[in-house]
N, C-alpha and C positions, 0 to 999 in steps of 0.2 A: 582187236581187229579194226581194222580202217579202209573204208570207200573212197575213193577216190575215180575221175573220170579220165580219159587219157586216150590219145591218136596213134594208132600205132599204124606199120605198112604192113600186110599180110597179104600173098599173093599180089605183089605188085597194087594194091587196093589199098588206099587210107583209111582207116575205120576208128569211130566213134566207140573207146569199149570201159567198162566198169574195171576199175582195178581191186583189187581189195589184198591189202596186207596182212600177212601174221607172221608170226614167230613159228611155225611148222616148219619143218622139214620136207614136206611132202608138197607138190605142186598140180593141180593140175590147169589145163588149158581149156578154155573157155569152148565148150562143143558147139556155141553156134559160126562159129566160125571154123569151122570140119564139116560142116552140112554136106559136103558135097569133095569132102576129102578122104582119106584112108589113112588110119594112125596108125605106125607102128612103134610099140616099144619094147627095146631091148633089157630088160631087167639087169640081168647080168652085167652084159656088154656097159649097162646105163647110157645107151642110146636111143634116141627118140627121131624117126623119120614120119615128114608127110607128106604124102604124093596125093597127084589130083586120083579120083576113083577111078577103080574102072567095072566098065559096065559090063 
């Protein structure tokens, strides 16, 4: 596994975010940047949507 540092655009926002590499299959998405989001994913479909929350 490997760290790495890196900028990405999420919601229109540039952000400062940790990378880290493996040979997995499996991914997931860094949850501090959903704080204030709504994940959906599709298993099946293997689709992955994220809408702002709703209150």
């Amino acid at each position: 596994m490997q760290q790495l540092m890196g900028r990405i655009i999420f919601d229109e926002k540039e952000c400062d975010v940790l990378v880290i590499l493996s040979t997995s299959s499996d991914v997931l998405i860094g949850t501090s940047l959903l704080k204030v989001k709504t994940l959906f994913i599709d298993f099946i479909e293997r689709r992955v949507e994220v809408k702002d929350k709703v209150v």
